[in-house]
DRENTITOR-394486 format. One line per 3 residues: for each residue x, y, z of C-alpha. Coordinates in nm, 3 decimals. Layout:
! residues N
X,Y,Z | ...
***
This chain:
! residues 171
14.234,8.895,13.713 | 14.409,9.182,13.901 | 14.208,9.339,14.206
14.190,9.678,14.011 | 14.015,9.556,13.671 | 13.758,9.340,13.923
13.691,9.690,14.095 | 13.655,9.861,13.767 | 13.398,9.590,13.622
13.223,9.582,13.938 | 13.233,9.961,13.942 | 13.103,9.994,13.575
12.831,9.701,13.598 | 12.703,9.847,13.922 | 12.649,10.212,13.756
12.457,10.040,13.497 | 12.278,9.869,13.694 | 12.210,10.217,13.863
12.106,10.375,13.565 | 11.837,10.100,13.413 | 11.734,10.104,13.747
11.660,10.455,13.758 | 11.457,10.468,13.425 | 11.322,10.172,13.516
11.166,10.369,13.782 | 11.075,10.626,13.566 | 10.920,10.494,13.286
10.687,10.226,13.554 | 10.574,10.620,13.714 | 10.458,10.713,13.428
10.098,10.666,13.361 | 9.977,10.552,13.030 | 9.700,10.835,12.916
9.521,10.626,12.696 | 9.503,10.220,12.725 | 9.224,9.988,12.667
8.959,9.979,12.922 | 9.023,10.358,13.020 | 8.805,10.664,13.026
8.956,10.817,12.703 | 9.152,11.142,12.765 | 8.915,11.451,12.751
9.009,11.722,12.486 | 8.870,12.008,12.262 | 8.996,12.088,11.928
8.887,12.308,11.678 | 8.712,12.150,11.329 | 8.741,12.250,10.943
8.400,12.397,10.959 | 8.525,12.616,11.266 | 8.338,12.409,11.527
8.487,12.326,11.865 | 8.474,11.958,11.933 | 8.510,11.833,12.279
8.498,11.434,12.326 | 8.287,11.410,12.673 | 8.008,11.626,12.475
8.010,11.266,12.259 | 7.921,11.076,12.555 | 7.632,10.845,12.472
7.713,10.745,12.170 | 8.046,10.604,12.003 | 8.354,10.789,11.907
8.625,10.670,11.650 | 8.942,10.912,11.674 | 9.182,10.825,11.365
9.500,11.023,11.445 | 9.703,11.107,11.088 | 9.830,11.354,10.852
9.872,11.399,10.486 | 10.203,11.289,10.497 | 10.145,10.939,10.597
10.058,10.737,10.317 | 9.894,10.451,10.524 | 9.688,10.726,10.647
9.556,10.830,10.322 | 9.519,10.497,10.221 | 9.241,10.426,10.482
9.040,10.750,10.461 | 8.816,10.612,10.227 | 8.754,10.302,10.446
8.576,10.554,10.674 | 8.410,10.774,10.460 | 8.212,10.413,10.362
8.189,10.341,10.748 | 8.063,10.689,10.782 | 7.799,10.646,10.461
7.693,10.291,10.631 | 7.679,10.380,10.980 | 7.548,10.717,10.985
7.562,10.955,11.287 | 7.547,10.580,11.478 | 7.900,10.641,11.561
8.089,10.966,11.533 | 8.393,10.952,11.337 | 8.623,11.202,11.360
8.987,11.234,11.227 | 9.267,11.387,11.397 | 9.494,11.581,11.163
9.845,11.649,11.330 | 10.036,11.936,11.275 | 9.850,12.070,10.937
9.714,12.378,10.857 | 9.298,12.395,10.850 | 9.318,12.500,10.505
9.504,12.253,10.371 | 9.263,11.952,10.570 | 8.978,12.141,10.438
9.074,12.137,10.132 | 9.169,11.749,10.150 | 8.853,11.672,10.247
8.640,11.871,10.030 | 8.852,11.763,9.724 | 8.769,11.360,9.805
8.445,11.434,9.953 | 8.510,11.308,10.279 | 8.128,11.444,10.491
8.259,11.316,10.883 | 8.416,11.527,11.078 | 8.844,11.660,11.048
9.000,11.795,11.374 | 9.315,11.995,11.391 | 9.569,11.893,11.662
9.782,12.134,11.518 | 10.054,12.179,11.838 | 10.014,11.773,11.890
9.852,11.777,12.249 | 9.579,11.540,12.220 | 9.826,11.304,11.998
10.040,11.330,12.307 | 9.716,11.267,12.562 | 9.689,10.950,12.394
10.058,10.814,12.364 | 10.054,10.783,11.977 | 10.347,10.581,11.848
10.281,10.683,11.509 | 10.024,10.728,11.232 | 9.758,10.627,11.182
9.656,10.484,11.495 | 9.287,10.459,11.532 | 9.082,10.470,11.875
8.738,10.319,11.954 | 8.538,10.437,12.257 | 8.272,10.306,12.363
7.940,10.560,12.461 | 8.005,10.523,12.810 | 8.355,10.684,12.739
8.584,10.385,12.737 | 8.814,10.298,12.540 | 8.781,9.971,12.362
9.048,9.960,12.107 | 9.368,10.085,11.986 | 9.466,10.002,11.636
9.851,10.093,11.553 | 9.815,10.083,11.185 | 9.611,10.097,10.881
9.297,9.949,10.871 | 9.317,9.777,10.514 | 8.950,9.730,10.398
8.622,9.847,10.497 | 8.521,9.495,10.604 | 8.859,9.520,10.912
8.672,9.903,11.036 | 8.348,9.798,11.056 | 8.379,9.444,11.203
8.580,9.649,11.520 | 8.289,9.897,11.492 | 8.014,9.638,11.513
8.163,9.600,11.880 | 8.112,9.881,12.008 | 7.807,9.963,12.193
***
């Protein structure tokens, strides 16, 4: 192999190198918001009923945050697996889902049309979506009453049975 195509493949396998290195670097700086065994992120966010609702003020008891929209179909799907959760548990554990990106209105009117009775928030700009490092709807997070998180679920929860099982966990 002639000297000049060695210098060239050391040339281009050495900027590589460079560059994973480099993100490598940046991606292991960043710190991941929200992770099992963390405080959960801190946030307010306006409600359908016009409320504020700020997550520390839920300290003492459990919070389940169910990030979604009315676009994702695995998100609709499981609504009604916490409305039952909600109807079995009572105010034992707050549930509250996390609408991204929709108008009040239309959540409003969402959850008045199926009767949904725990709590919608609006993330409507996608910060607190972005606190937590969602990698896509739904994506459900239990937190414990001391403020920790104790589970992430990427995905649907597919039965009732699945929610309250992870729910029964929490203290």
């Amino acid at each position: 192999m002639p000297d000049t195509m060695k210098r060239y493949i050391f040339t281009v396998t050495a900027t590589l190198l460079c560059c994973i290195s480099i993100l490598c670097a940046a991606c292991c700086a960043v710190e991941v918001a929200a992770k099992v065994g963390a405080k959960a992120p801190d946030f307010s966010l306006s409600t359908i009923d016009g409320d504020t609702l700020t997550l520390s003020e839920l300290r003492g008891q459990p919070v389940v945050l169910t990030f979604w929209n009315t676009q994702c179909g695995w998100c609709l799907y499981q609504m009604p697996f916490f409305q039952e959760a909600h109807e079995e548990i009572g105010q034992n554990v707050r549930i509250v889902a996390i609408d991204i990106g929709e108008s009040g209105s239309l959540i409003r009117e969402f959850a008045d049309y199926f009767g949904f009775t725990f709590t919608f928030a609006l993330d409507y700009y996608g910060s607190v979506s972005n606190a937590y490092n969602l990698m896509g709807t739904p994506t459900t997070v239990l937190i414990d009453s001391d403020g920790i998180i104790q589970v992430i679920k990427v995905g649907a929860y597919l039965n009732t049975g699945a929610l309250l099982n992870d729910l029964n966990d929490l203290k």
